[in-house]
BATORDO-910903 format. One line per field, with one value per residue (C-alpha): z, y, x negated. Coordinates in pm, 1 decimal, decimal comma. Layout:
N
up <- [Z ...]
north <- [Y ...]
east <- [X ...]
! end
This chain:
283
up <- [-7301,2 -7044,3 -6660,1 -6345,4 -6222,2 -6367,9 -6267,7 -6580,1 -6537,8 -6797,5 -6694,6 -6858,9 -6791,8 -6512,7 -6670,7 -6842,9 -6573,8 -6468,5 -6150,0 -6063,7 -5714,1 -5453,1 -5080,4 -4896,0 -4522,3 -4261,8 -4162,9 -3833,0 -3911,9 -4134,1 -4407,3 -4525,7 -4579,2 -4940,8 -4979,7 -5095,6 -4951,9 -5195,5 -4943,9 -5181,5 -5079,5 -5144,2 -4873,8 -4792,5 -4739,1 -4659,0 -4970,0 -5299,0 -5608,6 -5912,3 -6281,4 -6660,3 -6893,5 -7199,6 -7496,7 -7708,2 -7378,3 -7451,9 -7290,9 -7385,1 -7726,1 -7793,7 -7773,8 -7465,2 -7591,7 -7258,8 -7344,1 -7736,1 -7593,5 -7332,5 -7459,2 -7771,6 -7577,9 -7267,7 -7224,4 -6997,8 -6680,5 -6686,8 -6711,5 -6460,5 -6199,2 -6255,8 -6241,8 -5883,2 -5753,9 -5802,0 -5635,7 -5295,3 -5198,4 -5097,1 -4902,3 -4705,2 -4614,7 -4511,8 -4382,9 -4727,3 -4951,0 -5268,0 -5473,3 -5820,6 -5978,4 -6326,6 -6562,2 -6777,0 -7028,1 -6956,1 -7084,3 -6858,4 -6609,7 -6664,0 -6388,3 -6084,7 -5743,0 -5650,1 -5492,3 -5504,4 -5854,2 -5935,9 -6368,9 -6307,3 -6034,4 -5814,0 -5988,1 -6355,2 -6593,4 -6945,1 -7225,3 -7454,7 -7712,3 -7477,2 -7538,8 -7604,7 -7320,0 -7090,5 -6969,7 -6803,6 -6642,6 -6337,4 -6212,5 -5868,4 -5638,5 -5454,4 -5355,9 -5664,8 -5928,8 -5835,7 -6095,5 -6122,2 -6301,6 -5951,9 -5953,1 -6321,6 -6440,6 -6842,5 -6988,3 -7288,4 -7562,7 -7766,1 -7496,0 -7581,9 -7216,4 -7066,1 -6764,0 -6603,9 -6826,7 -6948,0 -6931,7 -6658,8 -6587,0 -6257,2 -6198,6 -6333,7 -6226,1 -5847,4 -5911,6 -6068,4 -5759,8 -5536,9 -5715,9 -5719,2 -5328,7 -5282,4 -5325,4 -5554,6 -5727,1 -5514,0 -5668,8 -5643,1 -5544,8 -5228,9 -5176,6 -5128,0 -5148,6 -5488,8 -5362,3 -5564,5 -5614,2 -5749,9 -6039,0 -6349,5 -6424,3 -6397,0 -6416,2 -6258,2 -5892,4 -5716,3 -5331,6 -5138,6 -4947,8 -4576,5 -4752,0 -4964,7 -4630,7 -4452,7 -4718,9 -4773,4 -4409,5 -4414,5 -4555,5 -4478,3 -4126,1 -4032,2 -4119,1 -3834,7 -3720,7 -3785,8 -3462,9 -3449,4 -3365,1 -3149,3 -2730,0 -2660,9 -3004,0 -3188,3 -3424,0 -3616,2 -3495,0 -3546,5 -3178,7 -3153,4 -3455,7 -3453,9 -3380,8 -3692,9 -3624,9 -3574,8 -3927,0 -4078,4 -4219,4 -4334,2 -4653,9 -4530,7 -4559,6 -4356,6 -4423,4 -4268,7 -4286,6 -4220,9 -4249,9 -4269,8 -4295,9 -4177,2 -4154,6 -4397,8 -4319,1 -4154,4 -4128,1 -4009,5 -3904,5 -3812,5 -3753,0 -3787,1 -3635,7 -3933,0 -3839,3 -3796,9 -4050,5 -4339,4 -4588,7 -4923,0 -4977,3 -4735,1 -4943,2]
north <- [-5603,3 -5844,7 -5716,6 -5894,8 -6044,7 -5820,7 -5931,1 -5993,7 -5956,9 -6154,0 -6085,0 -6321,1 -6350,2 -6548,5 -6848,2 -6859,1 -7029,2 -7389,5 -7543,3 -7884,9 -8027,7 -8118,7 -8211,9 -7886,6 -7894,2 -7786,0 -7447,2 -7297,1 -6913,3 -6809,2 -6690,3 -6718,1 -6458,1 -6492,3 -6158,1 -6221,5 -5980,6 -6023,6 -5923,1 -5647,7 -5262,0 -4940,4 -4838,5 -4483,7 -4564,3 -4207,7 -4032,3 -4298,9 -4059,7 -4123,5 -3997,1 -4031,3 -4053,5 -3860,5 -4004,7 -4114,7 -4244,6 -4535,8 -4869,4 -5092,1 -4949,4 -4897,2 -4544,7 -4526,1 -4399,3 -4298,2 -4015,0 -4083,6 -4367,6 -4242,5 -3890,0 -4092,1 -4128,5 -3919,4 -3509,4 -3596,3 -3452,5 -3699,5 -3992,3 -3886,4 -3818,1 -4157,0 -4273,8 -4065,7 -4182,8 -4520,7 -4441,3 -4271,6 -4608,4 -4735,5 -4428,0 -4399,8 -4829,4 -4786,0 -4636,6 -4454,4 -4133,6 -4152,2 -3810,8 -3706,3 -3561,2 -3417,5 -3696,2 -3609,5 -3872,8 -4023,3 -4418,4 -4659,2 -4834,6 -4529,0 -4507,3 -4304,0 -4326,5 -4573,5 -4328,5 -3922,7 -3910,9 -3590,0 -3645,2 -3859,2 -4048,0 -4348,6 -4563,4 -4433,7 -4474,7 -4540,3 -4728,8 -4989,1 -5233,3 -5566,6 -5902,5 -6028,8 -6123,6 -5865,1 -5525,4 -5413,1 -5519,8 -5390,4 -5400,8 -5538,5 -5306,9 -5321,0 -5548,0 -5785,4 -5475,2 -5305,6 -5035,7 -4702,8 -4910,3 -5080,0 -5007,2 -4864,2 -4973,4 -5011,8 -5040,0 -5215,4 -4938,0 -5199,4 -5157,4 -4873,9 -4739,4 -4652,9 -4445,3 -4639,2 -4909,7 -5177,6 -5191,5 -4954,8 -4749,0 -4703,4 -5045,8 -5168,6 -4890,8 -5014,9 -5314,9 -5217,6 -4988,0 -5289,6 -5474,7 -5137,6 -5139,2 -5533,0 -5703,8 -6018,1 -6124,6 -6330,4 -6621,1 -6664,4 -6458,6 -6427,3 -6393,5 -6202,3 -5956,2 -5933,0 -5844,4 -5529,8 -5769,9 -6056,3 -6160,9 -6179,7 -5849,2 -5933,6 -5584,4 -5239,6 -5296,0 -4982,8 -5073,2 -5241,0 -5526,2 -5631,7 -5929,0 -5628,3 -5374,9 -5668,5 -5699,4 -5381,1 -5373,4 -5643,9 -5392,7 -5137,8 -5068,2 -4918,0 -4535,5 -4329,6 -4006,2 -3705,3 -3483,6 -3233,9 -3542,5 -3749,3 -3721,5 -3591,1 -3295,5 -3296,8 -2966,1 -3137,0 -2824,3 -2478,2 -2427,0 -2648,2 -2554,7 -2561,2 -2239,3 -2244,0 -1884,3 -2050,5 -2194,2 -1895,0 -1838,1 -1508,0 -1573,9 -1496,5 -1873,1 -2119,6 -2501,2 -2759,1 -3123,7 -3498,4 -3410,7 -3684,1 -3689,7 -4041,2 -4175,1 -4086,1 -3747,7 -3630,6 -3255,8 -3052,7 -2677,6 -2437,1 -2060,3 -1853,6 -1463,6 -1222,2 -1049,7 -656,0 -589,7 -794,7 -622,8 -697,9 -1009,9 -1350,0 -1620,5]
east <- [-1158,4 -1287,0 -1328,3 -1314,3 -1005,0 -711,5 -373,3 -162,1 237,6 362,2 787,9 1050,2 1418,9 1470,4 1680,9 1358,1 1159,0 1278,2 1134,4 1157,7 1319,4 1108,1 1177,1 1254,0 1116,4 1311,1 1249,2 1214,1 1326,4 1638,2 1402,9 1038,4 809,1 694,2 458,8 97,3 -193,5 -452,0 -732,5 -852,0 -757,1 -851,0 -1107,0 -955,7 -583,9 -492,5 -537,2 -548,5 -539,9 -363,4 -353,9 -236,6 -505,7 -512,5 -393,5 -765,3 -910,5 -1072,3 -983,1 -1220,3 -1241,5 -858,2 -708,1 -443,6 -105,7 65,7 204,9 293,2 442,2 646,5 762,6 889,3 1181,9 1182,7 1036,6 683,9 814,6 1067,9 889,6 603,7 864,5 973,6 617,3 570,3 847,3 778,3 451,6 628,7 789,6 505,0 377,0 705,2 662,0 317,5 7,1 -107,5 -32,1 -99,4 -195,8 -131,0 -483,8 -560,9 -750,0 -1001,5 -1001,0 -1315,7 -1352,5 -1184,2 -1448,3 -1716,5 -2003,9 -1886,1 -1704,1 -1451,7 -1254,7 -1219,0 -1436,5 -1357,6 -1280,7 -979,8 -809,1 -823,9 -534,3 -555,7 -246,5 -272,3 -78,9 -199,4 -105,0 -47,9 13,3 407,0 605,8 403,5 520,2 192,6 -169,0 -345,8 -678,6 -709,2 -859,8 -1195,5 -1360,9 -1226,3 -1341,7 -1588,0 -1573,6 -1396,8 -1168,8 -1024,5 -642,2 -591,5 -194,2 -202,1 144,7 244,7 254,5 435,4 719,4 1054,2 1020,6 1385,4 1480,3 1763,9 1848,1 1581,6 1294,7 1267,4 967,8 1042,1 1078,7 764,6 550,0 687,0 568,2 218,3 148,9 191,7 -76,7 -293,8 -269,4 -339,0 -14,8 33,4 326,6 610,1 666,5 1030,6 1356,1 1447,1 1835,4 2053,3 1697,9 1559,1 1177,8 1011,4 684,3 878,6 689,8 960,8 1121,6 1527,0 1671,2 1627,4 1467,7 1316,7 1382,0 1154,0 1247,7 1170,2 941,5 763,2 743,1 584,6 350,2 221,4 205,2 -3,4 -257,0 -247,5 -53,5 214,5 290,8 192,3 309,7 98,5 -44,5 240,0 463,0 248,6 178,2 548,1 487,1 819,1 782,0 1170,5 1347,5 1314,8 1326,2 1004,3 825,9 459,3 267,9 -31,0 -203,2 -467,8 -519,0 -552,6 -854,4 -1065,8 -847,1 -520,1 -422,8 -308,4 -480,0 -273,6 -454,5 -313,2 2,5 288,4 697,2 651,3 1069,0 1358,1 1536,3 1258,3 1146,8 891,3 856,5 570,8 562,1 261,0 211,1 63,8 -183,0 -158,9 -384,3 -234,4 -52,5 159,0 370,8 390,5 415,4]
! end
C-alpha cells in the first residue's frame, strides 16, 4: 500500500540506538522543549471521531484483523477501553474531544468526507500484518493526506497485544493518537520525564508529559471551559447547578451541546422542572 506521507514507528529497545558525542551548547533554560508539531491537524478540533474497522476491511488489499487480533488475548471491551482511554489523554491536555463512532467496514482511503463521514470515523483503527521491528503506522492528518484515510492507526497484527505488561496497547495507541492529531515523534528521552511521543517504545508509558502537553498545545490550544463555567457560571455544586428547562424539546428531552469537564476532578450539575403534563418514568 503506498499513500502519502504515513508516519512509520519502527520502536526498538533503547540500548538499541547509539548516538555519537557532539559539542553540547550551553543552554539558557533548565530543559529543552523537544515536541514536534507537524503542521498537519484535523480541521474540526472539537469533535474528531474515531472507530475499529471490521475485521475483512480492506487496507490496501489486505484484510484488517483488529479484532481477531486483539480478542486472541483479551474479551473486546477490554481492549477498546484501553484503546479509549488512550484516546482521553489527549482530550483532557488540550482543546479537542475525540468520539467513538460505529465503522462500517468500508476500504481504507474510500471517496468521502475528511471528517464526520457518516460509514466510519475520522481516525479509523485497524490491524495488519506490518513490517518487523514496528508496532504500528499512522496516517498523518490533513493537509499531508488528503483522503478519508488522514489519521487511520494500523497495528501490527503480527504483534501478541498485552494489557499492562509488554507490548502495551495502551501505550502505543497513546502514542498513535498523538501522530493522528499532528504530533511527531521526540527524538530522544527527556529525564527524569519519559515523553508519551518519544519515538522507541521502552516500557509501559500512558502519562503525558509537560514536553507532550506543550505539544499538543501547540495545536490545538488550550482546553477551554464550556458556557455553564465561563463569565462568573460555576454549575460544580449542587447549590449552583444549571437550570436546563429550557432544553427540553417537544420530545420530552433535554439536548445539552459543547459540553466540557475541562480539569481533573471536575463535575458538573444541572436541574430541569418537568413539565405538568409529563407523565411515566424520568430517566
Amino acid at each position: 500500500m503506498s499513500r502519502t506521507r504515513p508516519i512509520s514507528d519502527r520502536f526498538a529497545p533503547r540500548t538499541a540506538r547509539k548516538r555519537a558525542m557532539r559539542p553540547a551548547p550551553e543552554h539558557l533554560e533548565d530543559r529543552l522543549l523537544l515536541y514536534s508539531n507537524l503542521g498537519d491537524h484535523f480541521v474540526y478540533a472539537s469533535r474528531i471521531t474515531f472507530s475499529f474497522m471490521p475485521d475483512g476491511t480492506s487496507v490496501g488489499g489486505v484484510p484488517s484483523a483488529l479484532f481477531s487480533t486483539l480478542n486472541a488475548n483479551h474479551p473486546t471491551a477490554a481492549w477498546e477501553m484501553q484503546i479509549e482511554q488512550a484516546a482521553s489523554i489527549w482530550e483532557q491536555a488540550a482543546d479537542v474531544n475525540l468520539a467513538l463512532v460505529p465503522d462500517g467496514g468500508e476500504a481504507v482511503a474510500s471517496a468521502g468526507n475528511q471528517q464526520d463521514d457518516p460509514r466510519f470515523g475520522d481516525i479509523r483503527i485497524g490491524a495488519v500484518p506490518l513490517g518487523a521491528g514496528t508496532l504500528a503506522v499512522t496516517f498523518l492528518p490533513p493537509p499531508a493526506n488528503g483522503g478519508t484515510d488522514a489519521g487511520d492507526i494500523l497495528l501490527n497484527s503480527s504483534i501478541s497485544w498485552q494489557i499492562g505488561s509488554s507490548y502495551d496497547l495502551a501505550t502505543v495507541m497513546a502514542h498513535e493518537f498523538g501522530h493522528a492529531l499532528g504530533l511527531g515523534d521526540v527524538s530522544s528521552p527527556l529525564p527524569p520525564e519519559q515523553p508519551v511521543m518519544y519515538g522507541t517504545y521502552s516500557g509501559i508509558n500512558t502519562t503525558l508529559t509537560s514536553d507532550d502537553i506543550a505539544g499538543i498545545q501547540s495545536v490545538d490550544g488550550a482546553p477551554k471551559f464550556d458556557s455553564y463555567n465561563q463569565n462568573g457560571a460555576r454549575n460544580i455544586t449542587y447549590m449552583t447547578a444549571a437550570n436546563i428547562s429550557s432544553n427540553v424539546g417537544s420530545n420530552g428531552q433535554a439536548a445539552i451541546p459543547n459540553l466540557d469537564i475541562t480539569t481533573v476532578g471536575q463535575s458538573e450539575w444541572f436541574y430541569v422542572t418537568v413539565p405538568p403534563t409529563t407523565t411515566g418514568r424520568m430517566t
